[in-house]
C-alpha distance (Angstrom), angle and dihedral (degrees) to the residues before:
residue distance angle dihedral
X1 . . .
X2 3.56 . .
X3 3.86 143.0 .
X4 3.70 112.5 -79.5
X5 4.06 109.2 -112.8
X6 3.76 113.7 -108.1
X7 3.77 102.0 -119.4
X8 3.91 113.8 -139.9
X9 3.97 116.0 -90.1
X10 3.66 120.3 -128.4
X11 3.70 118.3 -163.8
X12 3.67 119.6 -164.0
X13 3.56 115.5 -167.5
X14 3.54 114.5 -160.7
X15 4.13 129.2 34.6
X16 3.44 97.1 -148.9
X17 4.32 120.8 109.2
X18 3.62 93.9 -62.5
X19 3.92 103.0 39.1
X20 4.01 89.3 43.5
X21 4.18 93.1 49.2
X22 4.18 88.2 46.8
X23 3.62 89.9 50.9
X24 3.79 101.3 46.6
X25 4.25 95.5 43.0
X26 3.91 82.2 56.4
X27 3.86 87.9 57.5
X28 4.06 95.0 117.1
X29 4.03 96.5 23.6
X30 3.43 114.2 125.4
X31 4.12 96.0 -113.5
X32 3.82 135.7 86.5
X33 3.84 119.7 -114.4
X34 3.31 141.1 -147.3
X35 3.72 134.6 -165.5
X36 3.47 122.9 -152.6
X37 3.82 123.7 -176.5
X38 4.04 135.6 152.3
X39 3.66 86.3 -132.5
X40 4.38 127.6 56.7
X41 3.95 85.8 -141.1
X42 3.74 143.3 68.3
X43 3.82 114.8 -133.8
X44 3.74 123.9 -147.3
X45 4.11 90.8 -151.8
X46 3.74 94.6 -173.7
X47 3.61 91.6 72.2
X48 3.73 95.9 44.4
X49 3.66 97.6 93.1
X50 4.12 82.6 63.5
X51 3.45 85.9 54.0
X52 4.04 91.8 52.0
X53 3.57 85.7 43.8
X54 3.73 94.9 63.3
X55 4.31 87.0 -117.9
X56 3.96 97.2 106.0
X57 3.94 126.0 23.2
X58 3.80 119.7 -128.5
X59 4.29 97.9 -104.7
X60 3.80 87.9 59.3
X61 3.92 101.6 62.0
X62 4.25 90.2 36.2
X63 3.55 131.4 69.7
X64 3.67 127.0 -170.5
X65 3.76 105.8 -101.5
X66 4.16 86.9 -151.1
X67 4.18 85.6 64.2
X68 4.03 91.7 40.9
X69 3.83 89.1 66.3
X70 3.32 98.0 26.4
X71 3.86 95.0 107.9
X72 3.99 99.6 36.6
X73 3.75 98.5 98.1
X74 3.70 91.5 -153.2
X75 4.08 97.1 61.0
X76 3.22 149.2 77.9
X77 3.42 138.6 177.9
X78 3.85 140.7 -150.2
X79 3.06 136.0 -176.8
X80 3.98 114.2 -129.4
X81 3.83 141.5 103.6
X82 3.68 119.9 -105.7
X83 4.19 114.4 -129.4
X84 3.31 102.2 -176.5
X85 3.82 153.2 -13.1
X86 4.28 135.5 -128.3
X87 4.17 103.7 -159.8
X88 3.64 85.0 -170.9
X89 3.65 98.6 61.2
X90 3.72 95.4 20.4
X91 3.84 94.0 -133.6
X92 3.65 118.9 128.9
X93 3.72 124.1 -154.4
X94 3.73 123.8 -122.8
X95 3.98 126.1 -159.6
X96 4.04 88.1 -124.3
X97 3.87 80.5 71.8
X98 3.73 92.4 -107.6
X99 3.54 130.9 141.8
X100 4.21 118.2 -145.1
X101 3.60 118.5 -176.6
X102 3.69 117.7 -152.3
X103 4.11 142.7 -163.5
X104 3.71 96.5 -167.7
X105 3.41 116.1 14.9
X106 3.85 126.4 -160.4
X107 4.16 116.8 -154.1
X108 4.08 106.2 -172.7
X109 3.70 90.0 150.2
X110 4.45 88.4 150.1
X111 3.81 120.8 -156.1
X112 3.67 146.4 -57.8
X113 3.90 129.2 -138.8
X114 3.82 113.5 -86.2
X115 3.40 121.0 -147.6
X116 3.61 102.1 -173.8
X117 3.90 96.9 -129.3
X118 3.97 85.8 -70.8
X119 3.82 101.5 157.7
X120 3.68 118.0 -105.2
X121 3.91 95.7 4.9
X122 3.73 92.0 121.8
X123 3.63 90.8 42.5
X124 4.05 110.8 50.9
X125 4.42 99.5 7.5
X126 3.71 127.1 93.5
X127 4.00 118.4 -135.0
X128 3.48 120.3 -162.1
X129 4.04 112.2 -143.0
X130 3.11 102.5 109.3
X131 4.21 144.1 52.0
X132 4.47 88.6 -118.3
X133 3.96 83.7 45.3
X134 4.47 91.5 56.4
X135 3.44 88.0 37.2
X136 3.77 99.5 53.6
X137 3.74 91.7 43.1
X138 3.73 88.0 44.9
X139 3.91 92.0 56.5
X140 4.17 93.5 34.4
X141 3.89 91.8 60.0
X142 3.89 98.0 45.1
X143 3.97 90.1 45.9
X144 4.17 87.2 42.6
X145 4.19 81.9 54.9
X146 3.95 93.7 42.4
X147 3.56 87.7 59.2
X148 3.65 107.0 40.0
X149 3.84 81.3 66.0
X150 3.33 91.7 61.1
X151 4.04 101.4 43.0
X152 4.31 105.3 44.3
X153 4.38 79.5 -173.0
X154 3.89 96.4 66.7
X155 3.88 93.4 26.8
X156 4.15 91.8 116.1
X157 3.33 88.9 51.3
X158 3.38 107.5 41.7
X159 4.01 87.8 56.7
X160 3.51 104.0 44.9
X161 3.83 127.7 93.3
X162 3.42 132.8 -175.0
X163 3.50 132.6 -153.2
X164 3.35 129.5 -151.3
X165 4.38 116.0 -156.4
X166 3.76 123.1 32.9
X167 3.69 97.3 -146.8
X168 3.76 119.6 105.2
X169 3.50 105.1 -62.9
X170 3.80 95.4 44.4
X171 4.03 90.4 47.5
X172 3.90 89.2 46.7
X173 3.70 91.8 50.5
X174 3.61 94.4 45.0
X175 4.19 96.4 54.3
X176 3.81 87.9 41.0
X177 3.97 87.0 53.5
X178 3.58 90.6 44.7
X179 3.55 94.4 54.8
X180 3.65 99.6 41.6
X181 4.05 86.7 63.4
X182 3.34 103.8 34.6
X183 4.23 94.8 42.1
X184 3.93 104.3 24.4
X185 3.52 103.7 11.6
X186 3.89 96.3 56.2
X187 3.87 96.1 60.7
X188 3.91 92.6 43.1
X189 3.60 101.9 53.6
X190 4.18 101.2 31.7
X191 4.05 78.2 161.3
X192 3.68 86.2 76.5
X193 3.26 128.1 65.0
X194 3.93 96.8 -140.7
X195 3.49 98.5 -161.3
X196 3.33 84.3 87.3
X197 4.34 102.6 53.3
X198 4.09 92.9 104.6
X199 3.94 121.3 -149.6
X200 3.58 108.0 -153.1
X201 3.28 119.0 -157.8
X202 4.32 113.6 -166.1
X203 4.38 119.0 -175.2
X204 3.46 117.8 166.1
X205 3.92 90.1 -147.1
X206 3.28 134.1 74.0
X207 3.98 97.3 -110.0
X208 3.75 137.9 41.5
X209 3.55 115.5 -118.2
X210 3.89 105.0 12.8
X211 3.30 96.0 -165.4
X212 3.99 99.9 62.3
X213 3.87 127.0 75.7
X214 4.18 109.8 -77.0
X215 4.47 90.2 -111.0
X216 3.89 89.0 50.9
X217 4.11 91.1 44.5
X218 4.02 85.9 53.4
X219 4.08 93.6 46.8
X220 3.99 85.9 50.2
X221 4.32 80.3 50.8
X222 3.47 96.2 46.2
X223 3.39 95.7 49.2
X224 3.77 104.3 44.9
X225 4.06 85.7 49.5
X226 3.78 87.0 56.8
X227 3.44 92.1 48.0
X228 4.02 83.6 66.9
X229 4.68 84.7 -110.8
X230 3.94 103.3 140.6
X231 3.51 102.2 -137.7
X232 3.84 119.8 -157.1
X233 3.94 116.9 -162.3
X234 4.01 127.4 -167.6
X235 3.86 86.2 13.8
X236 3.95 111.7 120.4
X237 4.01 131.4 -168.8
X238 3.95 122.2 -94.0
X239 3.74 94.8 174.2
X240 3.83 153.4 -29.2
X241 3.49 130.1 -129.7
X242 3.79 136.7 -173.5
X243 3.65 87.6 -94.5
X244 3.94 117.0 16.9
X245 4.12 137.7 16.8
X246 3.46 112.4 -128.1
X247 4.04 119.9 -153.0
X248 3.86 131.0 -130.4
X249 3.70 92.9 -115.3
X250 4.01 90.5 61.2
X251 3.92 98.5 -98.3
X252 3.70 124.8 118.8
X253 3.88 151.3 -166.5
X254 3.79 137.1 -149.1
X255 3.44 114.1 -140.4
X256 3.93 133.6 147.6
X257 3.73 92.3 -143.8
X258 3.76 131.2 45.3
X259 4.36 117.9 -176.9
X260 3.91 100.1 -154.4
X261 3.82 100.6 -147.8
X262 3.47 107.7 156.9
X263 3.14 104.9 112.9
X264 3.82 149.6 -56.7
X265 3.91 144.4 -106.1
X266 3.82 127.8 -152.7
X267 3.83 123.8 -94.6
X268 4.10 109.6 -64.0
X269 3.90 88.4 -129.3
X270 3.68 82.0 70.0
X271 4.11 88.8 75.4
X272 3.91 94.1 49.6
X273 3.76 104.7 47.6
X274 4.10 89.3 75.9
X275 3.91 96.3 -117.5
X276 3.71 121.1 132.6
X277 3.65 113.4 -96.1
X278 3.77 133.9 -149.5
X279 4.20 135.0 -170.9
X280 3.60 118.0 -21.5
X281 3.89 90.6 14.0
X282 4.36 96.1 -71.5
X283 3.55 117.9 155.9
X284 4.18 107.1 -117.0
X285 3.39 113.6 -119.8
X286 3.85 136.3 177.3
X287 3.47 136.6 -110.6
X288 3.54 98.6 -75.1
X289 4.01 90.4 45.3
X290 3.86 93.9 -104.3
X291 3.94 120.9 137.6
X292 4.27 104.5 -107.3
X293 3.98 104.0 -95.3
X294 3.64 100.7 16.5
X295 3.37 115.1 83.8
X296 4.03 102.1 -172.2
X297 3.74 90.4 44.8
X298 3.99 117.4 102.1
X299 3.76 129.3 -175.8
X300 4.22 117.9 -176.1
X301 3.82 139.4 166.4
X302 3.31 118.8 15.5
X303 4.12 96.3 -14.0
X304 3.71 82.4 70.1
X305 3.95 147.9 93.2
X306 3.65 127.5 161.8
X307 4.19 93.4 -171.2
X308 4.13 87.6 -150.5
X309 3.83 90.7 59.4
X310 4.70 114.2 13.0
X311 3.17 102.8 -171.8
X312 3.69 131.7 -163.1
X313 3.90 124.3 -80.8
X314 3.36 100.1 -122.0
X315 4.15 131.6 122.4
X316 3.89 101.7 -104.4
X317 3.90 91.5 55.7
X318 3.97 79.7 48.6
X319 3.60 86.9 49.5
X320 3.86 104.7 45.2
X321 3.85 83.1 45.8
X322 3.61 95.1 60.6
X323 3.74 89.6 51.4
X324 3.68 96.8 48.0
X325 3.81 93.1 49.4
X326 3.81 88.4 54.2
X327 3.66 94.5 52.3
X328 3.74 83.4 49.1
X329 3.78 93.2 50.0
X330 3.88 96.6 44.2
X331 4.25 93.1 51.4
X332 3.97 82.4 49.9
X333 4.23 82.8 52.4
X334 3.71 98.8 43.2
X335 3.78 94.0 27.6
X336 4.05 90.4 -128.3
X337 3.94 115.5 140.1
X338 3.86 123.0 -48.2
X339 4.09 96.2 -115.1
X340 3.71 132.7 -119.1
X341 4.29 111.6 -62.6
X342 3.52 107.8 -87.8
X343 3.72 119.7 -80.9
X344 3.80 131.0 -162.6
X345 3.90 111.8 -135.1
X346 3.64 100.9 -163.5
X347 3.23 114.7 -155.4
X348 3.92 106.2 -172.6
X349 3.88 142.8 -80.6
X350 3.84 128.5 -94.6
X351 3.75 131.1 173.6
X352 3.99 125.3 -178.7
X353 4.19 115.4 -131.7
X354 3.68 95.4 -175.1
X355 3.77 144.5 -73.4
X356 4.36 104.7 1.1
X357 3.15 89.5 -10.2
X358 4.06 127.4 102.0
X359 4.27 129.4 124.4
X360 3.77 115.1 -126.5
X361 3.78 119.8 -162.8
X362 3.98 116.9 -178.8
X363 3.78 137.8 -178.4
X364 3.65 104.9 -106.8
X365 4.10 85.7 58.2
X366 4.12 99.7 -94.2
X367 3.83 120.5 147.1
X368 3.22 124.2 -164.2
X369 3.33 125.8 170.3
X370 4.30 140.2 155.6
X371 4.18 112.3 41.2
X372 3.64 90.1 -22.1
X373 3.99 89.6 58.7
X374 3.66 88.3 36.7
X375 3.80 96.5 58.8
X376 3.43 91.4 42.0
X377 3.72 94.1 57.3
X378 3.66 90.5 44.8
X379 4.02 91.6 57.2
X380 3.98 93.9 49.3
X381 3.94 90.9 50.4
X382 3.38 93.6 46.4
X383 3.90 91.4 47.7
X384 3.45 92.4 43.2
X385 4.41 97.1 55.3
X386 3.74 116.0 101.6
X387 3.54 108.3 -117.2
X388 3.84 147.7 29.7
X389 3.76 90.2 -117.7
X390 3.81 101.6 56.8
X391 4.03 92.9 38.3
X392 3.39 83.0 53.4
X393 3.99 89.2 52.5
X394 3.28 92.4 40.0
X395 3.38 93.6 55.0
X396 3.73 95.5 52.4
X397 3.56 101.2 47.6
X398 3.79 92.2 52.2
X399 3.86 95.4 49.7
X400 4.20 89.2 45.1
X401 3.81 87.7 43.8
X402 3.80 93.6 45.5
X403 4.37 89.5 48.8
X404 3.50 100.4 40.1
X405 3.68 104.1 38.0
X406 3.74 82.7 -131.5
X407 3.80 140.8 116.7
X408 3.56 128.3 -153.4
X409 3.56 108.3 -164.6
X410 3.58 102.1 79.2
X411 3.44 102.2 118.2
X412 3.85 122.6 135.9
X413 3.20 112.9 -134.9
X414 4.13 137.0 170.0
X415 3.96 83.8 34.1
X416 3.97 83.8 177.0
X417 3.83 89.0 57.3
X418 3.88 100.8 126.4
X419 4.14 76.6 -164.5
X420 3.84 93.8 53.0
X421 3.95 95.3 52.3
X422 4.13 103.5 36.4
X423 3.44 109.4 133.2
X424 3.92 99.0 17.9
């Protein structure tokens, strides 16, 4: 009997939209997978600002990425963060001090916050990318409110946050804010006098969400300014201190809590694995989403930049990239034809402003926006969570939070956090 053939091994690094979609369309290819990610958990990240907004706790929009693959017989996961890579050996280095060499390998590493070289942004702001990151802010802006009830002198601001970036997560953060104070908040704290919490809302532009049609930027306006948010447009960041966030044109605001929105940049191993590099830090690839020269070497999502075609950094071009790089890895397997370059399907924009209210922009020119757009958003999120458990969760909180004006995940916890009470 002979030897059992050594199937080829596929390393994905990266369990994020991209890395989880390449993984599961290689389900019945004929390699062995591996998983590698810093964290043991997949986040859903368009649902963490309900998380910092005390609406959804932080087990319901992450799923153990262990229990994700733990019924694909070809993968495995560990947890672990990859430090750097040998092209010549094809064996990447992990920080556990283990060694995994690869045939294909996968790098969906996704993005970090970029702050642009603002001063003090990495120092006194809050980002919002990852589960730790909602759940700090979360804690920080409960605590900020505890306190302002006992000290009337830094009651402004104690209960005013601004936000920095008025593209979807900055405008879903800022209606989820709004109607924590106003719906939550108010009957909490009747020491307060809530009227006066502030969400500030700070875009350097002269429109919210730049990406959607001009009527549907103007209903996402509208509605935020009826929601009591003061939204400032074509104003841009000069600094942030401890305690306020001071504007180019000489004005200021005190505020215990600044959201740094504004944008992102790709993963900083992206600079030290000796690939070229384009805007914002992304590895260039080619048209099928290989790196130049290396022909077993992938980089999606928001690792990624083909300079003939950037395309956004958001999860479905994660998602479609993972797919295409598994088609690309199975013809290398079965030697069949290298498919069609990779092409982004996009399939429309959406952002949430609140309760029945949400702006919907899709390819074949449809707008929807108000409860239509609002229901519609809710469906896709809910199809788009890992997991019958947490859409289940999900599910529930949003239909108790939508009937009882109420939100039950506004617990402080990790009151020792240094992270969680910055600023207060």
């Amino acid at each position: 009997m002979g030897a059992k053939t050594k199937r080829p091994h596929v390393v994905v690094v990266g369990a994020g939209f991209g890395g989880l979609r390449a993984v599961k369309a290689l389900a019945d290819a004929k390699v062995d997978i591996t998983l590698v990610d810093a964290r043991n958990h997949h986040t859903f990240q368009p649902l963490l600002y309900q998380v910092a907004t005390a609406g959804l706790d932080v087990d319901e929009v992450c799923a153990a990425v262990r229990g994700i693959v733990s019924s694909q017989d070809n993968a495995r996961a560990i947890q672990a963060r990859m430090t750097s890579l040998d092209t010549a050996r094809q064996v990447i280095e992990l920080d556990t001090g283990q060694s995994l060499d690869f045939d294909h390998l996968v790098l969906a590493l996704g993005a970090v916050t970029a702050d642009f070289g603002v001063p003090g942004v990495a120092e006194h702001a809050f980002g919002l990318k990852s589960a730790a990151d909602a759940r700090q802010l979360r804690n920080h802006v409960l605590t900020c409110f505890e306190q302002a009830e006992a000290d009337e002198r830094a009651r402004q601001r104690l209960t005013t946050v601004v936000l920095v970036g008025g593209g979807p997560t900055g405008v879903e953060m800022a209606g989820g804010l709004a109607e924590l104070f106003d719906r939550v908040l108010r009957k909490d704290f009747r020491g307060l006098n809530i009227d006066e919490a502030r969400v500030v809302l700070v875009e350097g532009s002269p429109d919210l969400l730049t990406a959607f049609d001009k009527s549907l930027r103007a209903k996402a306006l509208n509605r935020l300014e009826r929601f009591g948010v003061d939204v400032r447009l074509n104003t841009t960041v000069a600094g942030v201190g401890p305690s306020s966030v001071t504007f180019t044109d000489g004005t200021s605001v005190d505020a215990a809590t600044v959201v740094w929105a504004a944008g992102v940049r790709a993963n900083p191993l992206a600079a030290v694995l000796g690939f070229e590099t384009g805007r914002g830090g992304r590895i260039v690839v080619d048209d099928q989403l290989r790196v130049p020269g290396h022909d077993n070497i992938y980089a999606i999502g928001d690792l990624a930049i083909d300079p003939d075609d950037a395309l956004p950094q958001v999860a479905a071009v994660a998602v479609q990239g993972g797919d295409h790089v598994a088609r690309c890895i199975r013809a290398a397997v079965d030697g069949s034809a290298v498919p069609k370059p990779f092409s982004y399907n996009d399939k429309g924009s959406m952002a949430t402003i609140g309760r029945n209210s949400a702006v919907v922009e899709l390819p074949n020119g449809l707008k929807l926006s108000g409860f239509a757009g609002w229901v519609a958003w809710l469906g896709l999120h809910l199809i788009m969570l890992i997991g019958f458990r947490n859409r289940a969760n999900v599910l529930v909180n949003w239909a108790w939070n939508y009937l009882t004006y109420d939100r039950g995940s506004r617990v402080i916890v990790d009151v020792n956090d240094e992270a969680a009470r910055r600023s207060v």
